[in-house]
C-alpha positions as CSV (number, residue, x, y, z in Angstrom):
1,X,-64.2,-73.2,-53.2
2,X,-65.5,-72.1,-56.3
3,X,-64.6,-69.2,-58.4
4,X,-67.4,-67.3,-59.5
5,X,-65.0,-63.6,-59.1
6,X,-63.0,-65.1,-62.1
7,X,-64.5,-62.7,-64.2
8,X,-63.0,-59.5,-63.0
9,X,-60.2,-61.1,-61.0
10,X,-56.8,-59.4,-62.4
11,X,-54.5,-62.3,-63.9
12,X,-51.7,-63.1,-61.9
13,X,-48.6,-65.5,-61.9
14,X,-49.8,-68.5,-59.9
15,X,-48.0,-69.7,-56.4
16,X,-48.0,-73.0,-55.8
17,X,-47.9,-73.7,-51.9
18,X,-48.0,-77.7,-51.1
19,X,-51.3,-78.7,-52.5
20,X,-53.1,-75.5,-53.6
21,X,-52.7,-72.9,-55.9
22,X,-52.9,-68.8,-55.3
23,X,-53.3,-66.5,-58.2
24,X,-53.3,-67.8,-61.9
25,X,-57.1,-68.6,-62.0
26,X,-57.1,-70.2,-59.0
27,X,-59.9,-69.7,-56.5
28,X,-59.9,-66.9,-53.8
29,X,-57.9,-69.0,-50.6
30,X,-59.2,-68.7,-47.3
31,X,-55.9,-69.0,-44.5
32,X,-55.7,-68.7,-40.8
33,X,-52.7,-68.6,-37.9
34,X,-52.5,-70.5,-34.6
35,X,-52.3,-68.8,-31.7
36,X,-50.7,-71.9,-29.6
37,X,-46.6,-71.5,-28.6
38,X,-44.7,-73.2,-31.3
39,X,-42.5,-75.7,-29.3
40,X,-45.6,-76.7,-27.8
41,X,-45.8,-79.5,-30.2
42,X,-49.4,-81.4,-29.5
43,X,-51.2,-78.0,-29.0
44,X,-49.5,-76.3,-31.8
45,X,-50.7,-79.6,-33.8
46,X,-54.3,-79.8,-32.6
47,X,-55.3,-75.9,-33.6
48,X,-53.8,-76.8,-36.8
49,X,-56.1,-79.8,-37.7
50,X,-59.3,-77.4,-36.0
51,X,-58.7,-74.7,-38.4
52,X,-58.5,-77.2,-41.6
53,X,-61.4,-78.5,-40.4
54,X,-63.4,-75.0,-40.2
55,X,-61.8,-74.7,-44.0
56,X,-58.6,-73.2,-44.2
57,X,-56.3,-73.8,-47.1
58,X,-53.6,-72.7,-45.5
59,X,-52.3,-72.3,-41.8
60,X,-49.4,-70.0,-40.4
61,X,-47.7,-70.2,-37.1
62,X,-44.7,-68.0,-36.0
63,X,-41.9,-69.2,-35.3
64,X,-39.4,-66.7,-33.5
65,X,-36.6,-68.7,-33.3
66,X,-34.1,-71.7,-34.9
67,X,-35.5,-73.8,-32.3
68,X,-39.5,-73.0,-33.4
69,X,-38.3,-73.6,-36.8
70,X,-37.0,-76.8,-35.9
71,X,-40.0,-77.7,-34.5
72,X,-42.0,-77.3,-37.5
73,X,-41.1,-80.7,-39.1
74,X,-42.7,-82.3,-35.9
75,X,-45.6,-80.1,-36.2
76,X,-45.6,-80.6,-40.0
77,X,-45.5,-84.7,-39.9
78,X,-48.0,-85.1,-36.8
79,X,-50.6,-82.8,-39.3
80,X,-49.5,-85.4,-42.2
81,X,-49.9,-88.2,-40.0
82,X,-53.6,-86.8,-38.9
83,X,-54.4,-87.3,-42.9
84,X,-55.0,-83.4,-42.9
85,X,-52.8,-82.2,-45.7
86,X,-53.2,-78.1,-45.5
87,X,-50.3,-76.0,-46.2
88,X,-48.1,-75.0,-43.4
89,X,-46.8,-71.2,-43.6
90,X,-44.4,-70.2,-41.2
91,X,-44.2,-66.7,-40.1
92,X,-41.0,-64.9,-39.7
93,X,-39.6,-61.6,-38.1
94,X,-36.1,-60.4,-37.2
95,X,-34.4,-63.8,-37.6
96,X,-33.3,-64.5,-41.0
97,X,-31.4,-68.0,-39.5
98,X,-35.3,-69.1,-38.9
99,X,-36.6,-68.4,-42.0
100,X,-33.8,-70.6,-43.6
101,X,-34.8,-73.3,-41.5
102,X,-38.3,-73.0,-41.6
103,X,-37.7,-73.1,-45.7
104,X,-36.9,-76.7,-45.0
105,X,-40.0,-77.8,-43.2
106,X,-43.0,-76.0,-44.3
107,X,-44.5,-75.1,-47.7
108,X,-44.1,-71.5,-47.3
109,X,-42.1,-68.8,-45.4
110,X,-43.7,-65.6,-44.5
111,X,-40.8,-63.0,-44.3
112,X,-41.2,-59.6,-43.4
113,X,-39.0,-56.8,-45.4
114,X,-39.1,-54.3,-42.5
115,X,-37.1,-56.8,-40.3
116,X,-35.8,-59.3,-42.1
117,X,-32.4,-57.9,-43.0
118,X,-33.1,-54.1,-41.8
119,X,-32.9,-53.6,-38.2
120,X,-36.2,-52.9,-36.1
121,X,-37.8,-49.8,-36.9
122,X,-37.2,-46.9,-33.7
123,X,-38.1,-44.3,-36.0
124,X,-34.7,-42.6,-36.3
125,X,-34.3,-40.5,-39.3
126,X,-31.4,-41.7,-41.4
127,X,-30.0,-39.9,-44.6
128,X,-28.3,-41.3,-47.1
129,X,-27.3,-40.2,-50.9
130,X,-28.4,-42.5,-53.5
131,X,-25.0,-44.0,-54.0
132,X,-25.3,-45.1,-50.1
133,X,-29.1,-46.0,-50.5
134,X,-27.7,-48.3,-53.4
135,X,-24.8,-50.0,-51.4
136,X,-27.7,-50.9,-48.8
137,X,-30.3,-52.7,-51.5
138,X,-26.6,-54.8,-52.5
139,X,-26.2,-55.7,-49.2
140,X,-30.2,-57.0,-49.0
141,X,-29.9,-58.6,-52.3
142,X,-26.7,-60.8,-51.9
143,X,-28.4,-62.1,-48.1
144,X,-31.6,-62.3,-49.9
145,X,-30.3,-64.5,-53.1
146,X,-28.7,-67.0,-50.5
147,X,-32.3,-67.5,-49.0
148,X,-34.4,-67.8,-52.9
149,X,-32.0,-70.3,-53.5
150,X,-33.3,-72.7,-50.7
151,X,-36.6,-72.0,-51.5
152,X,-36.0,-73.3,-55.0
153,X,-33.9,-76.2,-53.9
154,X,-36.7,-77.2,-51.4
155,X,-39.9,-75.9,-53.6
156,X,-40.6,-73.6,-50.5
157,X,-43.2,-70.4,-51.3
158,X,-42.3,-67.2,-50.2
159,X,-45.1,-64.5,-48.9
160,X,-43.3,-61.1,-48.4
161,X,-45.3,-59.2,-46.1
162,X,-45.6,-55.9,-45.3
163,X,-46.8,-54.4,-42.4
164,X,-47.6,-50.8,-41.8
165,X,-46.5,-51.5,-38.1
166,X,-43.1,-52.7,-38.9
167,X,-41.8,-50.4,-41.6
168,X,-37.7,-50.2,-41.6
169,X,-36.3,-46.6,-41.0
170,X,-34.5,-46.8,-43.9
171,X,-37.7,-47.5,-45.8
172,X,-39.4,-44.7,-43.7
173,X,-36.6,-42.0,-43.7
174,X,-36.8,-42.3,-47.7
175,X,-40.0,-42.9,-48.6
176,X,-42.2,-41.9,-45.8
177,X,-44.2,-44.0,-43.1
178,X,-47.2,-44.4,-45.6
179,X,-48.5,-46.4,-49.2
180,X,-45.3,-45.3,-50.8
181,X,-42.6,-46.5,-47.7
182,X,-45.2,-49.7,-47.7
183,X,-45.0,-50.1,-51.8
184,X,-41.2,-49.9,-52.1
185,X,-40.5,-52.1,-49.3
186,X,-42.3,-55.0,-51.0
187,X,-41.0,-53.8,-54.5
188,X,-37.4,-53.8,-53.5
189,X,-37.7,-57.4,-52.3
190,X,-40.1,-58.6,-55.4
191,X,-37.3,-57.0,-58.0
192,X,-34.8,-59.3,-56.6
193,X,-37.1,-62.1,-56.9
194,X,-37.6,-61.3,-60.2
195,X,-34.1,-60.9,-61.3
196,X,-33.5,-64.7,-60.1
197,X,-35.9,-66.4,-61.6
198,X,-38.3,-67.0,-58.4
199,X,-41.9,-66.6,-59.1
200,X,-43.2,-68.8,-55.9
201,X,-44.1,-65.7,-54.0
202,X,-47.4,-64.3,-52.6
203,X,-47.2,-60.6,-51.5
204,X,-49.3,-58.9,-48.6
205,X,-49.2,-55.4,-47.7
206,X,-51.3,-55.0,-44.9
207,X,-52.2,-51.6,-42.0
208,X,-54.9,-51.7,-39.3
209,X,-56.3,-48.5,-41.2
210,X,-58.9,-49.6,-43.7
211,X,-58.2,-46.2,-46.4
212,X,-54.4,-46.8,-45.6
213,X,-54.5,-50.6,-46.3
214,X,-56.7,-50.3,-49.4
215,X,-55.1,-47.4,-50.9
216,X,-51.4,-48.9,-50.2
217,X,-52.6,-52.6,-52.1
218,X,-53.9,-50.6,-55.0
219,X,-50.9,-48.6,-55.3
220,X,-48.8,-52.1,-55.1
221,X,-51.0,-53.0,-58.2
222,X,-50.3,-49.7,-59.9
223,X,-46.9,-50.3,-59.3
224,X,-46.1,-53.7,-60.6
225,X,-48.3,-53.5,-63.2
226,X,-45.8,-50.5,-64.5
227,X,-42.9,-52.9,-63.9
228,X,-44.6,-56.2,-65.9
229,X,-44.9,-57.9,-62.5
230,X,-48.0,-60.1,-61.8
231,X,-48.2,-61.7,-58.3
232,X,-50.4,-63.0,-56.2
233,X,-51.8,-60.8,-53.6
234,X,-52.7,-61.9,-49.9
235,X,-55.6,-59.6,-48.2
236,X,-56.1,-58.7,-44.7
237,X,-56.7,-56.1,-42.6
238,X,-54.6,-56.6,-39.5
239,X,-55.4,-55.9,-35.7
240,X,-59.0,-55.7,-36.9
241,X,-60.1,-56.0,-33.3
242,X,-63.1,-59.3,-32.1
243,X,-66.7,-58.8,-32.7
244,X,-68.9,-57.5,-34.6
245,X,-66.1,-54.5,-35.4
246,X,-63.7,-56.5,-36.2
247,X,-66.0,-58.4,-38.9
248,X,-66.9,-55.1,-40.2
249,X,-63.4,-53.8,-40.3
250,X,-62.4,-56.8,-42.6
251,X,-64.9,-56.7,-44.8
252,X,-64.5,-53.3,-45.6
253,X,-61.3,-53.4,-46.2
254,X,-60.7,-56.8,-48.1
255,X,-64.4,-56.8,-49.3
256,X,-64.3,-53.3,-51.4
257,X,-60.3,-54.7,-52.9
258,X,-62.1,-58.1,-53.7
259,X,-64.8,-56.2,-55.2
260,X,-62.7,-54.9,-57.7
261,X,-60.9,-57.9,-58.7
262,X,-58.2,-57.3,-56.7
263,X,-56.6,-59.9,-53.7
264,X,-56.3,-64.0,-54.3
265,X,-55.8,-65.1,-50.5
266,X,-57.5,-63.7,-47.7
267,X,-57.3,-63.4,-43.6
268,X,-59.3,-61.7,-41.0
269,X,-57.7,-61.2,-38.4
270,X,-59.9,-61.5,-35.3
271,X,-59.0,-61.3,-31.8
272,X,-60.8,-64.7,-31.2
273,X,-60.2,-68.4,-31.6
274,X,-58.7,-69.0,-35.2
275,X,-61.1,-71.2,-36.3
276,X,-63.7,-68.3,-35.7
277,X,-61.6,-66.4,-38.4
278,X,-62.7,-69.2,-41.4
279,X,-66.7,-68.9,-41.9
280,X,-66.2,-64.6,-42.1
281,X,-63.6,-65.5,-44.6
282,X,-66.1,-67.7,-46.4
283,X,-69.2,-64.7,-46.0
284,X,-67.1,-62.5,-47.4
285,X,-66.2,-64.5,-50.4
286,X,-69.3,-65.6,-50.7
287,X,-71.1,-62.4,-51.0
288,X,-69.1,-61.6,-53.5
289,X,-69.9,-64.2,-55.9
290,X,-73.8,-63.2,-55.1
291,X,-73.0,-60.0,-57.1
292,X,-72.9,-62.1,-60.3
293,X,-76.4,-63.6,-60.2
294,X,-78.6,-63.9,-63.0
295,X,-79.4,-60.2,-63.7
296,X,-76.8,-58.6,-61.8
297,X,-75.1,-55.8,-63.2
298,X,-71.4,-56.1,-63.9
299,X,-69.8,-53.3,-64.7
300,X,-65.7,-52.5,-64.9
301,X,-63.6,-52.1,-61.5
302,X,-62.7,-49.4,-60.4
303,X,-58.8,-49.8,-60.9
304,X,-57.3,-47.3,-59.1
305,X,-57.1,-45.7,-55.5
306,X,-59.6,-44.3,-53.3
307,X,-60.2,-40.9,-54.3
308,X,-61.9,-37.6,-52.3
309,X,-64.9,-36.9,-51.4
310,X,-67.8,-36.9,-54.4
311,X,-68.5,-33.3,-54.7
312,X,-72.3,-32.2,-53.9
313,X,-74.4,-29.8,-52.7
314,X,-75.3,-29.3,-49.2
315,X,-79.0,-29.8,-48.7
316,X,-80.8,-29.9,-45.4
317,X,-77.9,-30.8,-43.4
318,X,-76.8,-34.1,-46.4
319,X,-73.8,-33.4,-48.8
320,X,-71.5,-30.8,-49.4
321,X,-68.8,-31.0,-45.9
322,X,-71.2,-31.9,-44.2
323,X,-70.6,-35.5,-42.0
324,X,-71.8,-38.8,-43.5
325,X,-75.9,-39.0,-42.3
326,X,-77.1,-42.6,-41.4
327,X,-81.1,-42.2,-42.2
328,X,-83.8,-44.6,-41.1
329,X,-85.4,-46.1,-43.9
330,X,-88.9,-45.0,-42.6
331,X,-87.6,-41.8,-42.7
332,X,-86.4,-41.3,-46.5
333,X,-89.7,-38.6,-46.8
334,X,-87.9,-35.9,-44.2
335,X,-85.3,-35.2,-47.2
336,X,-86.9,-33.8,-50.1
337,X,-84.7,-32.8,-52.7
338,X,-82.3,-35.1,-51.9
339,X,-81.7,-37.9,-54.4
340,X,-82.1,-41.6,-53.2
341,X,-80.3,-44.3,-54.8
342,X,-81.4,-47.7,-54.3
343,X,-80.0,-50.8,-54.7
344,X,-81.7,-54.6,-53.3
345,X,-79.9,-57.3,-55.0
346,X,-77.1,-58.5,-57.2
347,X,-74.6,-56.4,-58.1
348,X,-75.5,-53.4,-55.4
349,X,-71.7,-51.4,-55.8
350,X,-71.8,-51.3,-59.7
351,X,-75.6,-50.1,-59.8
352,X,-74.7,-47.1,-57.1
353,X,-71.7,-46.6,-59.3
354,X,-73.4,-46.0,-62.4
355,X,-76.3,-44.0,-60.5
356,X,-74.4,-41.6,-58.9
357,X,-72.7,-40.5,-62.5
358,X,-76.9,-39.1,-63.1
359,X,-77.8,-36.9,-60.1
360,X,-75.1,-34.2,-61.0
361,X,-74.0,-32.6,-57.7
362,X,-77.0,-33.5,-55.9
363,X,-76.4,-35.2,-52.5
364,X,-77.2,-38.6,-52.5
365,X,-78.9,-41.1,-49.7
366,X,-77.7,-44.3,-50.8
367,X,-80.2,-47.2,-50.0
368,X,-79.0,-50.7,-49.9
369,X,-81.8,-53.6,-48.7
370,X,-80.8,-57.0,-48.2
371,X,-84.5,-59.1,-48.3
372,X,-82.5,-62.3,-49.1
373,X,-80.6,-62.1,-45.9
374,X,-82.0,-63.2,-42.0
375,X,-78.5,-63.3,-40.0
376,X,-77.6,-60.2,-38.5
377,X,-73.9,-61.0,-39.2
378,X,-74.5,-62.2,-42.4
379,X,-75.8,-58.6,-43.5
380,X,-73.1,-57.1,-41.5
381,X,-70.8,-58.5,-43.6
382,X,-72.4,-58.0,-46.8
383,X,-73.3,-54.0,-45.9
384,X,-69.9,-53.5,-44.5
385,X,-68.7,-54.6,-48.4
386,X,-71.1,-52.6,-50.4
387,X,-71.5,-49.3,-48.4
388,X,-67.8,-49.7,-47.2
389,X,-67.0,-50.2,-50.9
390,X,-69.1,-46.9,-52.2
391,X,-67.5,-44.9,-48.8
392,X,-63.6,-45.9,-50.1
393,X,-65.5,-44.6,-53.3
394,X,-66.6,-41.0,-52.0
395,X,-69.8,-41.6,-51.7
396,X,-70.3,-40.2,-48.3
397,X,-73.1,-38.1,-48.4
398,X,-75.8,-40.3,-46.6
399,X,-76.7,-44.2,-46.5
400,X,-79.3,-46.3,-45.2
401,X,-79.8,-49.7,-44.6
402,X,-83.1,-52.0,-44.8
403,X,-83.0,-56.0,-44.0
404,X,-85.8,-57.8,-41.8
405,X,-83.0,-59.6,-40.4
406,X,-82.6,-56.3,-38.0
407,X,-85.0,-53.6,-36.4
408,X,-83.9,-49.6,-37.0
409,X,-81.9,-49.3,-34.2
410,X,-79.6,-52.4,-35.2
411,X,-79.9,-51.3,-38.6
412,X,-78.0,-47.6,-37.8
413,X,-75.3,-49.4,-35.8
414,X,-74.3,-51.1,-38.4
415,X,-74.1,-48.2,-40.0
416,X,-71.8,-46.3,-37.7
417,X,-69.4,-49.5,-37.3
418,X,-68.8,-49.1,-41.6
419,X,-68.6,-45.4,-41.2
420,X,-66.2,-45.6,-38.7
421,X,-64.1,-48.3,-40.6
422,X,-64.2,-46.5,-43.6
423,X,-62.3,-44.1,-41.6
424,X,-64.7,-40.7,-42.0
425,X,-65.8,-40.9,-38.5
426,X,-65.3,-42.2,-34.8
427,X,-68.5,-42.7,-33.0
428,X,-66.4,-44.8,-30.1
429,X,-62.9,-45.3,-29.4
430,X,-61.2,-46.6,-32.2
431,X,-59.5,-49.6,-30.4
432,X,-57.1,-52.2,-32.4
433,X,-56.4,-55.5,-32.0
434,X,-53.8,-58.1,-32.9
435,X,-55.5,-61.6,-33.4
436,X,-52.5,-63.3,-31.0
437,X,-50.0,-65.9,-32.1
438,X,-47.6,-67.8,-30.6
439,X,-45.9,-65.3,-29.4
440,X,-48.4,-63.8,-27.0
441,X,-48.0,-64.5,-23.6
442,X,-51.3,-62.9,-22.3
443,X,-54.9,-63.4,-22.3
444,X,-55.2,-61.0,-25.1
445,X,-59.2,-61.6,-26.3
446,X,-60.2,-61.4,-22.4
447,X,-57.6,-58.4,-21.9
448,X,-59.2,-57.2,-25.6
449,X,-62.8,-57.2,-23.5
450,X,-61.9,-55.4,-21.0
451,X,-60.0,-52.5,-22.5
452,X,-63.6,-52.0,-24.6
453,X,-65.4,-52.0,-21.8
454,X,-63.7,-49.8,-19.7
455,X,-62.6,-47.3,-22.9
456,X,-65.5,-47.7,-25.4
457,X,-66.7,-45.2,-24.5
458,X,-63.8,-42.6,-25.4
459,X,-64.6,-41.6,-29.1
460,X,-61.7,-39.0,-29.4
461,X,-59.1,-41.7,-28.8
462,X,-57.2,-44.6,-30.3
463,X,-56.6,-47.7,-28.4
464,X,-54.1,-50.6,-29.6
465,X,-54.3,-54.3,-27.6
466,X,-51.0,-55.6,-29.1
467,X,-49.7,-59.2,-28.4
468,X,-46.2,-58.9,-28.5
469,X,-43.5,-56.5,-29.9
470,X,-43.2,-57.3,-33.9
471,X,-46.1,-54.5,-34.5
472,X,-47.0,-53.6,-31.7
473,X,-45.1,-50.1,-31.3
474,X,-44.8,-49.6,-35.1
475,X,-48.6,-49.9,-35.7
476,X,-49.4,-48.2,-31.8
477,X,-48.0,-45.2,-34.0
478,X,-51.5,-43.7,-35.1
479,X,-52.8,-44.7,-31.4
480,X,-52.9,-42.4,-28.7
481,X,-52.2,-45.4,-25.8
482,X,-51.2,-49.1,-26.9
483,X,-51.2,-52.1,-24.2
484,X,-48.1,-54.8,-25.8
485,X,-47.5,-58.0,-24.5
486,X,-43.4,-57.7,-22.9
487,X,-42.7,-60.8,-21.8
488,X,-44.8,-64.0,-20.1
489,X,-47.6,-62.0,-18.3
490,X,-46.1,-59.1,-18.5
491,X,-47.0,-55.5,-20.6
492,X,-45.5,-52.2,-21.1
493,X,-47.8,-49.1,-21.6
494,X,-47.2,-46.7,-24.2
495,X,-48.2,-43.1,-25.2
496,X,-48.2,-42.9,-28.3
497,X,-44.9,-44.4,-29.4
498,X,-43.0,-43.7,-26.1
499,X,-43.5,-46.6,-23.1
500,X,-44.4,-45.4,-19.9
501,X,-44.5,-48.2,-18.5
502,X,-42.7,-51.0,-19.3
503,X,-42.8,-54.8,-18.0
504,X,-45.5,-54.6,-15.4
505,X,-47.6,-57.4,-14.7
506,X,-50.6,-58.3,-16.6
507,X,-53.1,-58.7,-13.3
508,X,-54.3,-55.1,-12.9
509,X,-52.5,-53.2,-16.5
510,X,-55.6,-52.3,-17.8
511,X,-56.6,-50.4,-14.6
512,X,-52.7,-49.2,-14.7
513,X,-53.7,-47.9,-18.5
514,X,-56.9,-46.2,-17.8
515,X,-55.1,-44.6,-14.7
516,X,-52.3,-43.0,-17.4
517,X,-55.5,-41.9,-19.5
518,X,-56.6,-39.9,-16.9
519,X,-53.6,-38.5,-15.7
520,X,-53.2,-37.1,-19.0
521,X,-56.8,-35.4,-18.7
522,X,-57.9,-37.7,-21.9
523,X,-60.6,-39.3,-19.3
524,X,-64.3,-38.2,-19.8
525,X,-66.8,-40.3,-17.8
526,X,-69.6,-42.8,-19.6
């Protein structure tokens, strides 16, 4: 790919993962993850080679266990012997032993600082004065050292990732269950990195909840810029759900960081095929670039964290408290007195930006037209980055959307799917969705379509479809019900954080789940 962001892309230390590069100049990587079992050898092998053919630069698969690890090198050398040469990433929670073997098979380990070392989260409170909050960072660092020491030996990568769903309770008891538990967890794993000499790592720091993820990677960037640290970062917005939501959703969320020069690697996660995951990857990348076009205006990024609300005045129902309006474009002449920004090519985020500093505290409809796009998914992606990008802003007065690729109706849902991933209003349940590795043992995208059909329609709530334990409880936290993968076709329920249920069969949950919805009295009919 090319690298038309290079411009405002912050300057990083560059990873070097197999055959590619991430960060230091390099251009912005596109990766995926199978969803095939990992001892399953020829499956594992052929989703590999169909997501480096849709363009990945880099493929993950998890790998649970010493014996999954294991079979990485066969998994590693069939893909060799194919002729594809993409980087193989192996994705590791609660088993250090794996990770140590998987350092000697693949070109990078995915480790995950909430379970690595730490026990799972249960979210008990623990207390601890510093001088026993110091004794446990020793104990991390000297099984930690043991492990950068392979990589080094072996020229293995290391991504630590960070998940909002798998936060330790020692992280959360001290610094909270939010940005700063999610900051400190990769910090306290990057500082020992640093202190050895190791600079192969990639970092991602990742939450199914767009504000929450955004805020928390711009608060990582605050926060090693303050300690003279410079890595890569790795973008995604996990459980992001199948359709067109779950393109939305990621493009919000990486598009409005990427927009700002921040991110070097992406991932959207979608609750589909893997190879489905690479050509939103590409849009979104590619949309990007578009913003530099001959003409476009380029102005600074915005360099820090979402903020509030833009203050304004309220004006026929548009500003002020008042909820975020999506307006019809032929409709612009019912609100007088309201001022309309527009914006129909090249850089549409920094012209809205430098607009809105004019109107004083007048509310604002903000008007984005797309005339050089004819896919509806194409300008799905590209509104969901400029409106979701001006939302993280606080501009959240009104917007409206124009594009020939769509009629009015289309047009306003598009609008409500990036209001509602922007996280300033629910116009249908708000249901999330792990993509599925190897560790699922269910149908999740069919189980994913029927839990939206049946629950869609149940705006007050929160739904999570979750694949298997290693975020599935942790990120079910926000959710009012969450349906997690247990064992092989089996699930256990859960309300809120507490399982109901627990290892019934798969044939029939979903019925069991809307059942415990309404004996709660949370059911309203369609």
């Amino acid at each position: 790919m090319t690298d038309k962001l290079s411009s405002i892309r912050r300057v990083t230390n560059a990873a070097k993962v197999g055959n590619i590069v991430i960060g230091g100049g390099a251009p912005v990587r596109l990766q995926s993850m199978t969803t095939t079992p990992t001892l399953d050898t020829e499956a594992s092998v052929n989703q590999v080679c169909t997501i480096a053919e849709a363009g990945a630069e880099l493929v993950r698969l998890t790998a649970q266990g010493v014996e999954h690890s294991k079979n990485l090198a066969q998994i590693h050398s069939s893909v060799r012997a194919r002729g594809v040469e993409v980087p193989l990433v192996a994705d590791i929670h609660f088993n250090p032993a794996a990770a140590f073997e998987a350092a000697l098979h693949v070109e990078k380990v995915r480790i995950n600082p909430g379970n690595f070392f730490d026990p799972g989260r249960t979210f008990r409170k623990m207390e601890f004065t510093d001088e026993e909050y110091a004794a446990e960072l020793e104990k991390i660092r000297k099984k930690f050292i043991p492990f950068i020491d392979l990589c080094k030996e072996h020229g293995t990568a290391i991504r630590i990732g960070v998940n909002h769903g798998s936060l330790s309770d020692r992280i959360m008891s001290r610094y909270g269950d939010g940005a700063d538990g999610m900051v400190e967890s990769a910090l306290e794993y990057l500082r020992i990195c640093r202190e050895q000499g190791f600079d192969n790592v990639v970092i991602s720091i990742k939450a199914s909840d767009v504000p929450l993820m955004t805020d928390t990677v711009r608060l990582l960037v605050e926060r090693m810029a303050a300690e003279d640290m410079h890595y890569p970062l790795h973008l995604g917005v996990t459980e992001a759900g199948n359709a067109a939501e779950g393109r939305i959703k990621s493009a919000v969320g990486i598009g409005s960081l990427l927009a700002d020069g921040i991110g070097d690697t992406i991932r959207v996660s979608l609750s589909e095929a893997p190879e489905n995951e690479i050509p939103v990857a590409r849009k979104i990348v590619a949309h990007l670039e578009s913003r530099f076009s001959e003409g476009s205006l380029v102005l600074p990024p915005r360099q820090k964290r979402a903020g509030s609300r833009r203050q304004s005045a309220s004006t026929n129902g548009i500003g002020g408290l008042n909820p975020t309006s999506i307006i019809d474009h032929d409709k612009l002449e019912d609100y007088p007195g309201i001022s309309v920004l527009r914006a129909c090519s090249g850089d549409r985020i920094g012209k809205i930006r430098k607009e809105v500093t004019t109107i004083g505290e007048s509310p604002a409809i903000i008007v984005l037209e797309y005339p050089e796009i004819d896919s509806e998914e194409d300008l799905a992606i590209a509104a969901a980055i400029d409106f979701g990008t001006l939302l993280l802003d606080g501009y959240q007065d009104a917007i409206c959307l124009k594009s020939s690729a769509v009629d009015t109706a289309k047009a306003a849902e598009i609008c409500r799917n990036i209001v509602q991933a922007a996280g300033i209003a629910r116009y249908k349940a708000e249901i999330v969705a792990c993509p599925g590795c190897g560790r699922t043992l269910y149908q999740l995208p069919e189980v994913l379509e029927t839990v939206k059909a049946a629950c869609s329609h149940l705006s007050h709530l929160k739904i999570a479809v979750m694949g298997c334990i290693v975020n599935g409880p942790g990120e079910m936290a926000g959710a009012d019900y969450g349906y997690v993968g247990a064992a092989a076709s089996k699930v256990s329920l859960y309300r809120g954080i507490e399982c109901v249920e627990k290892n019934i069969p798969a044939e029939g949950a979903v019925n069991k789940l809307v059942e415990l919805i309404k004996s709660d009295g949370k059911w309203v009919e369609p």
